[in-house]
C-alpha positions as CSV (number, residue, x, y, z in Angstrom):
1,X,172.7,-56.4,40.4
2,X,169.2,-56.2,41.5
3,X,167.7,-54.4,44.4
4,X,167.6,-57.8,46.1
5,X,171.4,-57.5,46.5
6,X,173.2,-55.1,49.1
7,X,176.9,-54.2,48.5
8,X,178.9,-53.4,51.8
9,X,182.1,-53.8,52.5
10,X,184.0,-54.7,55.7
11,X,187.3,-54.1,57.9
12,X,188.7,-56.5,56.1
13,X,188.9,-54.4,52.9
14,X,191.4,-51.8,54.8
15,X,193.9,-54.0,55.9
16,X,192.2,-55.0,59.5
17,X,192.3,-58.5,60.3
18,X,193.2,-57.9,64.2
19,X,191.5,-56.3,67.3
20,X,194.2,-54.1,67.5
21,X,197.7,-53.8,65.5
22,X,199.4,-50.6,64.7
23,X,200.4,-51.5,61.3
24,X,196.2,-51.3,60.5
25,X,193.5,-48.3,59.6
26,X,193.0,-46.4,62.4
27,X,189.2,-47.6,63.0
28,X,187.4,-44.0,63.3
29,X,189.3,-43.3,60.0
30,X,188.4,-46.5,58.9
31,X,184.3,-45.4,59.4
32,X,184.8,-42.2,57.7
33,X,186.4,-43.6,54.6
34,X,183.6,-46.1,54.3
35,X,181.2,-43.1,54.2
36,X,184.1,-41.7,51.5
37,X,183.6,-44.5,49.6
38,X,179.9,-44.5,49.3
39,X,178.8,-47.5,51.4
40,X,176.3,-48.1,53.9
41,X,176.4,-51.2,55.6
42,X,179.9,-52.9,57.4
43,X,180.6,-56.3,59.2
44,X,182.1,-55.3,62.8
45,X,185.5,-57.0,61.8
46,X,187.4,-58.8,64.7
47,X,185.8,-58.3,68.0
48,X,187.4,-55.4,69.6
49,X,188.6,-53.4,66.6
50,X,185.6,-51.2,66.9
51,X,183.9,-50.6,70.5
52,X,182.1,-52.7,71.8
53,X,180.1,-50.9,73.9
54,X,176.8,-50.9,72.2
55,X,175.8,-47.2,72.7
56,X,179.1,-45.7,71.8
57,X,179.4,-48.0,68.2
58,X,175.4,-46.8,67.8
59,X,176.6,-43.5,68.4
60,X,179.3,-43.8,65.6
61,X,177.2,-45.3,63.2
62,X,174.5,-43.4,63.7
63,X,176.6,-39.9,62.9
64,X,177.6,-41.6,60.0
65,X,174.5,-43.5,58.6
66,X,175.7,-46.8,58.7
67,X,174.6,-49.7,59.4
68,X,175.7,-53.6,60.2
69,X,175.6,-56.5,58.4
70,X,177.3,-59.0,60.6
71,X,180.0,-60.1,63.2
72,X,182.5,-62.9,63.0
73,X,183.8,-65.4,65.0
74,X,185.9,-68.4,64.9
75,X,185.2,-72.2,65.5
76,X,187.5,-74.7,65.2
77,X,184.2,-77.3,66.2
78,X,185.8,-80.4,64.4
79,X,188.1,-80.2,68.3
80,X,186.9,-82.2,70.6
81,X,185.2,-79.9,73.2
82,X,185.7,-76.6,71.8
83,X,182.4,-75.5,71.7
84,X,182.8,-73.9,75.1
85,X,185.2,-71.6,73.4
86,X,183.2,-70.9,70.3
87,X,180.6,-70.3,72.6
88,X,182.2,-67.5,74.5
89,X,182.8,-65.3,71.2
90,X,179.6,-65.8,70.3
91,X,178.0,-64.0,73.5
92,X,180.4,-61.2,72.8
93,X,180.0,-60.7,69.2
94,X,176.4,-61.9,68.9
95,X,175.0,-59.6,71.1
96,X,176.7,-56.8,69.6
97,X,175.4,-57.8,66.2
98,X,172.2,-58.0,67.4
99,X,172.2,-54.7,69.3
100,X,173.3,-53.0,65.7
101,X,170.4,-54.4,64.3
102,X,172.8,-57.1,61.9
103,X,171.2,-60.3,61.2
104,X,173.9,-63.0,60.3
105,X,176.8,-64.3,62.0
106,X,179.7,-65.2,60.0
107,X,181.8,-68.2,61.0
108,X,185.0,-69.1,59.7
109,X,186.3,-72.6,60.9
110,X,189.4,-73.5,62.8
111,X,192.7,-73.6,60.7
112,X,194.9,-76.6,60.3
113,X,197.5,-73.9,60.3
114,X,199.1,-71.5,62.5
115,X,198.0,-68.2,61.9
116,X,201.0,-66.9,63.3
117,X,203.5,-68.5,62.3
118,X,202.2,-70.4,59.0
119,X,202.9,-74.2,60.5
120,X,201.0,-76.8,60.5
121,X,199.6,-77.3,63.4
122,X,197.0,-80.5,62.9
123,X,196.2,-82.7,59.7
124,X,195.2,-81.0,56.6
125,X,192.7,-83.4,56.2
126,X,189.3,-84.3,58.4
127,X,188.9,-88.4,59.4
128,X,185.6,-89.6,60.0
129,X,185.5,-88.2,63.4
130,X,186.4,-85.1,62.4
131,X,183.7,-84.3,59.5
132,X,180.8,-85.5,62.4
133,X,182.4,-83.6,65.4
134,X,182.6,-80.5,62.6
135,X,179.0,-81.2,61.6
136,X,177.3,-81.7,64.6
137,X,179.0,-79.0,66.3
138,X,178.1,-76.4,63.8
139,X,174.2,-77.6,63.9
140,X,174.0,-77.2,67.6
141,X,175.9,-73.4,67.2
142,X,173.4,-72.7,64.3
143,X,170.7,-73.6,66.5
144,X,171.6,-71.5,69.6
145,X,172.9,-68.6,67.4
146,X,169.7,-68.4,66.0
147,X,167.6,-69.0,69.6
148,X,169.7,-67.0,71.4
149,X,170.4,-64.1,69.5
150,X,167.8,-64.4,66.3
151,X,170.8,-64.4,64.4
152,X,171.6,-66.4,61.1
153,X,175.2,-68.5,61.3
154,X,177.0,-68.9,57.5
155,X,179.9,-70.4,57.4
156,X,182.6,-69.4,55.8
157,X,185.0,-71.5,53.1
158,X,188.3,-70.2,53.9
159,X,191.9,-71.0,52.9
160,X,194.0,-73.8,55.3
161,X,191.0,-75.2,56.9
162,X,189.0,-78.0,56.3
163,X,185.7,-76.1,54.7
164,X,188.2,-74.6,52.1
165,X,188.3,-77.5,48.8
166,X,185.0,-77.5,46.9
167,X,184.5,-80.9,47.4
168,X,185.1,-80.0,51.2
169,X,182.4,-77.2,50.8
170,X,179.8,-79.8,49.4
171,X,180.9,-82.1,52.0
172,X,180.0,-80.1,54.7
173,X,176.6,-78.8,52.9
174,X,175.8,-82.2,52.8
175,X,176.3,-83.3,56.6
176,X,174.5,-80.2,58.5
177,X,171.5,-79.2,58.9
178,X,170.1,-76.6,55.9
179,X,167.6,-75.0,58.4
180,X,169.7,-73.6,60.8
181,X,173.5,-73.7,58.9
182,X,173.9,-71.8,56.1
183,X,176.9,-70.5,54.0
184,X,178.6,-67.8,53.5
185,X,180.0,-67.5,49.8
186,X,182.9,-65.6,49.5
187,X,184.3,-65.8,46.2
188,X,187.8,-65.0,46.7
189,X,188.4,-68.1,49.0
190,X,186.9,-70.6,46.6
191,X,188.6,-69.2,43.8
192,X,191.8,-69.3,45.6
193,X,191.0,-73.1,46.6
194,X,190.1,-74.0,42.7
195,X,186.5,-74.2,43.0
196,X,183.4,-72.9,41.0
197,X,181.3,-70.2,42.4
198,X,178.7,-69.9,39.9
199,X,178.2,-74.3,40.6
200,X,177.9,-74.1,44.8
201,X,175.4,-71.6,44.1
202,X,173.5,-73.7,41.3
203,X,173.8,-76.5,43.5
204,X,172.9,-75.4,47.0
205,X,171.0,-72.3,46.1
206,X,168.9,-72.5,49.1
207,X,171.9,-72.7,51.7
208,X,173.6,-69.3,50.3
209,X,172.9,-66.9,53.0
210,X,175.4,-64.1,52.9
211,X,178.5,-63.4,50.0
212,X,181.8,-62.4,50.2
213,X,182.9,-60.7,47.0
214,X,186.7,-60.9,46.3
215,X,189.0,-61.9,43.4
216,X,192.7,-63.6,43.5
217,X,195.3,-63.6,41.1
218,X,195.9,-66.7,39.4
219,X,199.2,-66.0,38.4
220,X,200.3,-65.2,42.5
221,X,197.4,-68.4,43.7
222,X,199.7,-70.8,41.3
223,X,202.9,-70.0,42.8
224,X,201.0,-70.2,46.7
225,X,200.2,-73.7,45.4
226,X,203.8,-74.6,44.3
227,X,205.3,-73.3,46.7
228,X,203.3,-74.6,49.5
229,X,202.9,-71.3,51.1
230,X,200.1,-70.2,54.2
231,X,197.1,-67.8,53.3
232,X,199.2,-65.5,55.1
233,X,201.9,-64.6,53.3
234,X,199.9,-65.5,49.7
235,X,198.0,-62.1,50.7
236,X,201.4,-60.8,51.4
237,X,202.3,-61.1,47.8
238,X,199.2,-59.8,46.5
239,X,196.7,-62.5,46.4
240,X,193.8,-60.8,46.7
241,X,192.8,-58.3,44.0
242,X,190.5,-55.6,43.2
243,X,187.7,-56.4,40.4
244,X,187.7,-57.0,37.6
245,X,191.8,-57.4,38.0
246,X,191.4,-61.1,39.2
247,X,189.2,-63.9,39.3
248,X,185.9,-65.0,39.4
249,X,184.1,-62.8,37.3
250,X,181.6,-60.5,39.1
251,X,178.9,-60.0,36.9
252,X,177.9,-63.6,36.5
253,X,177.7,-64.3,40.2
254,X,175.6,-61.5,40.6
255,X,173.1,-62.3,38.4
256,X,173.5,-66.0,40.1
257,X,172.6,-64.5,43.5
258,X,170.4,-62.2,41.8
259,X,168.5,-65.3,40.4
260,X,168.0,-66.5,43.9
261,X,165.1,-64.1,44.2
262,X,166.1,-62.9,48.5
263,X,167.9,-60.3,49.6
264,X,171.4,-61.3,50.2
265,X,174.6,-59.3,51.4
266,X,177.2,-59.3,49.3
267,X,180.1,-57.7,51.2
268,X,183.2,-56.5,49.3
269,X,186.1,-58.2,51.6
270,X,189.9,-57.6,49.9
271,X,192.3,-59.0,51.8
272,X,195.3,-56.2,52.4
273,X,197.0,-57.2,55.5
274,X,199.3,-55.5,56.3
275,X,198.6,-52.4,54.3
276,X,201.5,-50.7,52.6
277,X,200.1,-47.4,53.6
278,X,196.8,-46.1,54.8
279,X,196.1,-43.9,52.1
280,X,196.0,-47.3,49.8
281,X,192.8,-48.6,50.9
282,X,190.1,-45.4,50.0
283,X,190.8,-45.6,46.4
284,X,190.5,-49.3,45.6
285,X,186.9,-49.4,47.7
286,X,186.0,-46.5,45.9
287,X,187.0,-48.3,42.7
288,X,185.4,-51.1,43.4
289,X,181.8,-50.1,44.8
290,X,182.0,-48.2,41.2
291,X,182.6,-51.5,39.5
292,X,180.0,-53.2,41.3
293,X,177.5,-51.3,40.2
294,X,178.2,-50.8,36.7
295,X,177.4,-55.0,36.8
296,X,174.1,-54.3,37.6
């Protein structure tokens, strides 16, 4: 791990996946266990979940010494005349990445599933239409993201949408625009989806902006397969796990990304919704961050 690559971590990685649910880290305990754990930089997590009024998060990072990698938002552009909505997270979220100094915005597409309920909701699979609606939509965020806000979008490969496969992952490489759409990697989803880290970055090393570092069980990933289940309830049954307990392997992504030769995040992201308890999370991102740097 070279000095080119900055581990943070993320929400995410203490059970947080809404804006505001009792069953997740409270988030002012969530700040001070990051500190705990010996990291420095955070993604804001879902709109909401921290404030959003720029002085008081400053004010909370500040007391803390940390810093912002990113915000998130979701875009389901392959809908006809969604952008509107994309649009409207992006001028909450954006701004507030930008006012903490971040400089990417992560995007994870639309699901084909509910995220509520686990139904499908809309074909699995993108037609024609789909793929350029998708592709054109993302270009034209990309580009207002970044005149707008001087922010870098990466999209995200994630589980039950139509950038999850990695042929669907070179697909969508293939049909935007490299300048302004870049991805972000996150290991744990392409693993989960049967795809090969260590190739998307061989073969679009130039369009890896950001990282995700995760690991799934195979064991619990082959049974989600079977069984047909939603991302949902996989990470309900243990999914996601900390390294080196799962898979990919770390250390030969980072020296991948290290190989790049730019400074990229890489932020740690374990899926642990809902959290058994909030005394669990602490430990395994302590654990982790320790791991991660014994790679280097």
């Amino acid at each position: 791990m070279a000095r080119s690559i900055t581990i943070g971590t993320a929400p995410d990685s203490w059970g947080v996946w809404f804006a505001d649910d009792e069953l997740q880290t409270p988030a002012s305990r969530f700040l001070d266990e990051v500190v705990d754990a010996g990291y420095e930089w955070i993604e804001l997590g879902p709109y909401g979940y921290l404030p959003t009024d720029a002085s008081e998060l400053s004010d909370e990072l500040e007391k803390r010494r940390l810093k912002v990698s990113a915000g998130t938002i979701f875009a389901a552009l392959h809908r006809p005349d969604h952008y509107a909505e994309a649009w409207a997270q992006v001028e909450q979220v954006a701004k507030l990445t930008q006012a903490m100094g971040g400089t990417h915005l992560v995007v994870i597409p639309g699901q084909w599933r509910s995220d509520k309920t686990g139904e499908q909701i809309e074909p699995r699979e993108l037609d024609a239409d789909g793929w350029a609606r998708l592709a054109a939509g993302m270009d034209r965020l990309g580009r207002d993201v970044r005149d707008g806000y001087g922010l870098q979008v990466a999209v995200h490969s994630h589980a039950d949408t139509h950038i999850d496969t990695h042929e669907e992952v070179d697909r969508f490489l293939e049909l935007t625009d490299p300048d302004v759409v870049k991805l972000c990697l996150d290991t744990g989803h392409v693993a989960y989806s049967g795809g090969d880290n260590l190739k998307i970055i061989a073969d679009h090393p130039d369009r890896i902006a950001y990282v995700h570092l995760k690991q799934v069980d195979p064991a619990v990933v082959a049974r989600v397969k079977e069984e047909d289940l939603p991302f949902g309830e996989a990470v309900k049954l243990g999914a996601m796990v900390e390294p080196p307990q799962g898979i990919p392997a770390m250390p030969p992504i980072l020296e991948a990304l290290e190989g790049l030769g730019r400074d990229i995040f890489a932020i740690v992201e374990q899926d642990i919704y809902p959290v058994a308890s909030f005394d669990v999370p602490l430990p395994i991102a302590t654990r982790t961050r320790t791991y991660l740097n014994s790679c280097r």
